[in-house]
N, C-alpha and C positions, 0 to 999 in steps of 0.2 A: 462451412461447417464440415461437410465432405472432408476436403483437404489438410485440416486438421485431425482426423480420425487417421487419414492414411500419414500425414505426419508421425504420429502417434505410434502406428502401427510400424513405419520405420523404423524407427527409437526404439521399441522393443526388440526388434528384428536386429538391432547393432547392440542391445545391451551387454550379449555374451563376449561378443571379439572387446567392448571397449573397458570390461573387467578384465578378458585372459592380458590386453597388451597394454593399460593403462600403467602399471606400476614400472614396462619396460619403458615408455616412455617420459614417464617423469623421473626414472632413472639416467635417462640420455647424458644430461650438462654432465653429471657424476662418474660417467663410463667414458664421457670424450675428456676430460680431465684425465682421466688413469691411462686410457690409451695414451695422451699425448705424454703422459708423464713416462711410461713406460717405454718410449721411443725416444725419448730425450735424453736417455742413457749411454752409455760412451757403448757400452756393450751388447746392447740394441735389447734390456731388460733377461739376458739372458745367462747364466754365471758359467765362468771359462771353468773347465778341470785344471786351467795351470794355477789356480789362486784357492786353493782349499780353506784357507783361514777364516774365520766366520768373520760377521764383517761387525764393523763399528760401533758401537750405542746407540752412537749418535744418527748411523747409516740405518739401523734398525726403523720395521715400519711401525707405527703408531697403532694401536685395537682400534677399529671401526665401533662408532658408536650406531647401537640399535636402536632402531625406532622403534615403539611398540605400535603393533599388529593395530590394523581400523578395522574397524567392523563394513560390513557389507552395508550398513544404513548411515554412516558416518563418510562413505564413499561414496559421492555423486555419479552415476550410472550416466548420464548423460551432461556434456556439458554446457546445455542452457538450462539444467533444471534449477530452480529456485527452491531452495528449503525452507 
């Protein structure tokens, strides 16, 4: 029973760091996607000054769709907790 108190008392003690970097890391596959995409460019994602002309339609990037905002009780604080 001990050991589960201080289990416990862990878990509280890691709640703040696993709110501040939770959302960087379920962001990760999404961010190594865009680095690699941004690297995979002839121009290493970076625009010469010898080409001014804007670019393409088609070349054009897409609006990122927003997720809406979860609330702090709809975000699991720990991930063995069961809801």
């Amino acid at each position: 029973m001990e050991q589960a108190r201080q289990l416990m008392a862990a878990a509280e003690q890691m709640r703040p760091l696993i709110e501040q970097y939770g959302p960087l890391v379920k962001n990760l596959p999404s961010m190594w996607k865009l680095y690699r995409a941004m690297n995979s460019t002839p121009d290493g994602g970076e625009s010469s000054p010898e080409s001014p002309e804007s670019p393409e339609p088609s070349e054009r990037l897409r609006p990122v769709k927003k997720e809406p905002l979860k609330t702090s009780e709809s975000t699991p604080w720990f991930p063995g907790r069961i809801s």
